[in-house]
C-alpha positions in Angstrom: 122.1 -158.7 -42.0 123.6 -155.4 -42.2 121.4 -153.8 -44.7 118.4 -155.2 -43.0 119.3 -153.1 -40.0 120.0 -150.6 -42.1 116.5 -150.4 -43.8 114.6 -151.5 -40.6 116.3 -148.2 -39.4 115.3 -146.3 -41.7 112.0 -147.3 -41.7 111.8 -146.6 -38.6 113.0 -143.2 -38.8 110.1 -142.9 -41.2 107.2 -143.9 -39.3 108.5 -141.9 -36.1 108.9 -138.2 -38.4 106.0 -139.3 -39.9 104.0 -139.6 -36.5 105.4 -136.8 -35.2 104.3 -134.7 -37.9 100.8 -136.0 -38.0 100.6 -135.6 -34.2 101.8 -131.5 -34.7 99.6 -131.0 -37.4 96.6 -131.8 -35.3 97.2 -130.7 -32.5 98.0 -127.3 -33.8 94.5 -127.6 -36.0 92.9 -128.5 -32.8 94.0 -125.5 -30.7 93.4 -123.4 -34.1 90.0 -124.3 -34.0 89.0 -123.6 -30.5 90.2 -120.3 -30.4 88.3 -119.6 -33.7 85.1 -121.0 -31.8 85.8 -119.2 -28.8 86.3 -115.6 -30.9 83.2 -116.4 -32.7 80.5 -117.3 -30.5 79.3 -114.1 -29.8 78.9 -113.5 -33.6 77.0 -117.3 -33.6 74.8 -116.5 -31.2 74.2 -113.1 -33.0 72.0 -111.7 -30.5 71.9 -109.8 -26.6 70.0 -111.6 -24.0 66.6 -109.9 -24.1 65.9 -107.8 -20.9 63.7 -109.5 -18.6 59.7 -108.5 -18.8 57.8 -107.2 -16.5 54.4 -108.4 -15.5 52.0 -106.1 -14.6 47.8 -106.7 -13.3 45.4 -104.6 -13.4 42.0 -105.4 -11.2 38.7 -103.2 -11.0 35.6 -102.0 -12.7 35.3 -100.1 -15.8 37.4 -97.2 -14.5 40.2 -100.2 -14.8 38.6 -101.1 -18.2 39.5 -97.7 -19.5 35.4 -96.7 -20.3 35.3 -93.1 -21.8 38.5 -94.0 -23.4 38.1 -94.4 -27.1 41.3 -96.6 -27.0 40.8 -98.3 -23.8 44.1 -97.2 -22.7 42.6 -96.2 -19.8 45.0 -95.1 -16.4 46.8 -98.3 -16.6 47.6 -98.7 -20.4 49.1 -95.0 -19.8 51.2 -96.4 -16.1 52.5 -99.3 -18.2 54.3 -97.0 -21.0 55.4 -94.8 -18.8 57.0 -97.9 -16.6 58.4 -99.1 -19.9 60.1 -95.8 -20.6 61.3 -95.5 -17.1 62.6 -99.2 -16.3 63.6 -99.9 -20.6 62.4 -102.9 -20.2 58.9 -104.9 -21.6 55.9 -104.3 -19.7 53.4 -106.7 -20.3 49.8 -106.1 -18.9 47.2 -108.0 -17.7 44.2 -106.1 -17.5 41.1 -107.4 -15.9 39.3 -104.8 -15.1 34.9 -105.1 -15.8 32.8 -102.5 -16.4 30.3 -102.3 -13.5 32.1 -104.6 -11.1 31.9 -104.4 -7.1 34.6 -105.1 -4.8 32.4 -108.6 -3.8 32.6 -109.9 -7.2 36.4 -109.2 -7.9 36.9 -111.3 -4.9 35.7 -113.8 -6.2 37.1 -113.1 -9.6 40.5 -114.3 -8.3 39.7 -117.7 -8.0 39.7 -117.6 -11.7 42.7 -119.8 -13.3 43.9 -117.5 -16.0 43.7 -114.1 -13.2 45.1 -116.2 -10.5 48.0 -117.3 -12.7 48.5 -113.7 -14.1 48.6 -112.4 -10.2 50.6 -114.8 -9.3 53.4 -113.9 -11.9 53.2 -110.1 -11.4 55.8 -107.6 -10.4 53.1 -105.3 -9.7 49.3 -104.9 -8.6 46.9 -102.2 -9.7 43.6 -102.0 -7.7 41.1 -99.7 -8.5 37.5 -100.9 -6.9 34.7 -99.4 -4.9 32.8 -97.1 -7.4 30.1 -99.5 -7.6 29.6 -100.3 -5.0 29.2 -96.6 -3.8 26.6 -96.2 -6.4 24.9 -99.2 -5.3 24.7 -98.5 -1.7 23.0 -95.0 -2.8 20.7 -96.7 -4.4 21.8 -95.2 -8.1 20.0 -91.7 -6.3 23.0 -89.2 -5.8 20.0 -86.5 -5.6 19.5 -87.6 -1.6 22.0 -89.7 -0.2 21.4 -91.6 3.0 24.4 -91.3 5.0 23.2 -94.5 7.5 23.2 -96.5 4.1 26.7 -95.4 3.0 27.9 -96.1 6.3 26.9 -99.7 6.2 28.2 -100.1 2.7 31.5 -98.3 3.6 31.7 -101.2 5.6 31.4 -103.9 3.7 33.1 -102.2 1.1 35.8 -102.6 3.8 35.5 -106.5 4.5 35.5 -107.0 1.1 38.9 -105.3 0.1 40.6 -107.0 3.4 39.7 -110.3 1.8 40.9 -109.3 -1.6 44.0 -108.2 -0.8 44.7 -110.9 1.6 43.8 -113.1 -1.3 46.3 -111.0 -3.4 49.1 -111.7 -0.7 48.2 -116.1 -0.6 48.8 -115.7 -4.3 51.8 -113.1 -4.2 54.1 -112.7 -1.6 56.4 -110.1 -3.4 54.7 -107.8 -5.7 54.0 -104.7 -4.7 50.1 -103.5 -4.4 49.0 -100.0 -5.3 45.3 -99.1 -4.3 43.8 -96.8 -5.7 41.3 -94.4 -3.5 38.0 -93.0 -4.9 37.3 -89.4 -6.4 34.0 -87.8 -6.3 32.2 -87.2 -9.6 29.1 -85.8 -8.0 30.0 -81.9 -8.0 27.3 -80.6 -9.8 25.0 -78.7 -8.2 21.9 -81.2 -8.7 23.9 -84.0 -6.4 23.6 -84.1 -2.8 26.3 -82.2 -1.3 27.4 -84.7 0.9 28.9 -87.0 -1.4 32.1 -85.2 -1.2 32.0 -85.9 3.1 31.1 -89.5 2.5 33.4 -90.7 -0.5 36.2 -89.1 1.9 35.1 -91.4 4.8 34.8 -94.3 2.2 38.6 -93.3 1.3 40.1 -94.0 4.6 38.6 -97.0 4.7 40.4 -97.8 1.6 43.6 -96.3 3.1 43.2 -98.2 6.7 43.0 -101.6 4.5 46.7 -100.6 2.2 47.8 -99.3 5.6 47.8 -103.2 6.6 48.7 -104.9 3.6 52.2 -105.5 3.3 54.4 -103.8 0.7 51.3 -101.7 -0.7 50.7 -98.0 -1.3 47.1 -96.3 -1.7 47.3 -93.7 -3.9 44.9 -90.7 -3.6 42.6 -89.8 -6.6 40.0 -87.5 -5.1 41.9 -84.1 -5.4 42.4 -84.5 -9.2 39.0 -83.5 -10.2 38.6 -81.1 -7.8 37.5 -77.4 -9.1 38.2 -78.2 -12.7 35.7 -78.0 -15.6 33.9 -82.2 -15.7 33.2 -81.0 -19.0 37.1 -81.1 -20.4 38.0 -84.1 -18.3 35.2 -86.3 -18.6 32.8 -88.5 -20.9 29.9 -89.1 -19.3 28.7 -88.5 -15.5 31.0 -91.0 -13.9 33.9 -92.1 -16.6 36.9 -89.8 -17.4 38.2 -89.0 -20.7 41.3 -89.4 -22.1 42.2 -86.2 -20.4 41.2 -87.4 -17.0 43.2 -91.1 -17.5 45.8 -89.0 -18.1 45.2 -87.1 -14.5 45.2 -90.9 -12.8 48.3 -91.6 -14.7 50.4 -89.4 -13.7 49.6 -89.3 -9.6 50.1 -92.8 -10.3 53.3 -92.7 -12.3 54.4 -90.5 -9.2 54.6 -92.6 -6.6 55.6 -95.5 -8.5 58.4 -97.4 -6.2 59.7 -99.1 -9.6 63.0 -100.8 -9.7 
């Protein structure tokens, strides 16, 4: 009986060391192992987070479009690099600008899904709108201009953007709106002088309307082209160049309230 309490105790003894050792040796693998996978998920997941995009629209006519740009840059493709450069961050535009487009139809041009969607994700709104319809309330004759006409078209050039940018605000509540006013491109001496008086008066308009939208800024364009040679900055009677993008760009760039 003796021995078999002797050899049940050791057998015992066995087991226990044994368990004990199995027990350390795990638990010290297990701790060994976390702290490896903590210390080398950064390396796993190899990468920064990417910086956050910004989401820019663009809405207008052709002067939106970029017409008379070779690379349809336009103002806007040249205000989205430099808002890249600035914020070193993505800039992703949305330009919908159409050649020949009044401020009517762009109103109704935001009921369409894919622009509705893109406003509705922007940081930021561009709108550049009334040319055409200043050319159509002159009836396309800058030769003679009718001043009751242009008053009744300043008018409903008026309604028009008060829709529109209430529209803009349904579908954004937070981006901010820049408006762009008109400049004159009637300065040679074959136009009717006047255009100059009444693209000013159409201008306040346009100013009166960003006046009441909230968190918008109009930004004057009519002074850029003023006294300088149409010839350099220009590619056809109405459309600047490259050059004259460049012009919008930069008044635009500077008063950019970017964050």
């Amino acid at each position: 009986m003796g021995n078999r309490k002797k050899v049940i105790y050791v057998l015992g003894a066995v087991v226990l060391v044994t368990a004990l050792f199995f027990i350390f040796y795990f638990v010290k693998e297990y701790s060994g192992d976390q702290g490896d996978s903590q210390r080398k998920s950064p390396h796993v997941q190899g990468k920064e987070p990417r910086p956050k995009q910004i989401r820019i629209v663009a809405l207008g006519d052709s002067l939106t479009y970029g017409r008379g740009d070779p690379k349809r840059k336009g103002y806007i493709g040249l205000v989205r690099q430099g808002m890249q450069k600035e914020l070193k961050r993505p800039v992703v535009l949305n330009n919908y600008g159409i050649s020949g487009q009044r401020s009517d139809q762009l109103y109704k041009q935001l009921s369409n899904g894919m622009v509705s969607r893109s406003v509705r994700q922007a940081n930021y709104i561009f709108l550049f709108i009334g040319t055409n319809d200043y050319r159509k309330t002159a009836g396309w004759n800058f030769r003679n201009i009718n001043q009751q006409e242009m008053a009744i078209g300043q008018k409903m050039l008026y309604s028009n953007l008060d829709k529109i940018t209430k529209k803009l605000r349904q579908q954004n509540k937070r981006a901010h709106i820049y408006i762009l006013g008109l400049y004159n491109p009637y300065t040679e001496n074959f136009y009717d002088a006047v255009s100059a008086q009444v693209i000013k008066k159409w201008n306040i308009s346009i100013q009166e309307i960003t006046e009441k939208t909230p968190n918008s800024t109009y930004i004057s364009t009519y002074e850029l082209f003023n006294g300088i040679s149409k010839r350099e900055y220009f590619s056809d009677a109405i459309h600047p160049n490259p050059r004259g993008y460049y012009l919008i760009a930069q008044r635009v760039i500077g008063e950019l309230k970017i964050r």
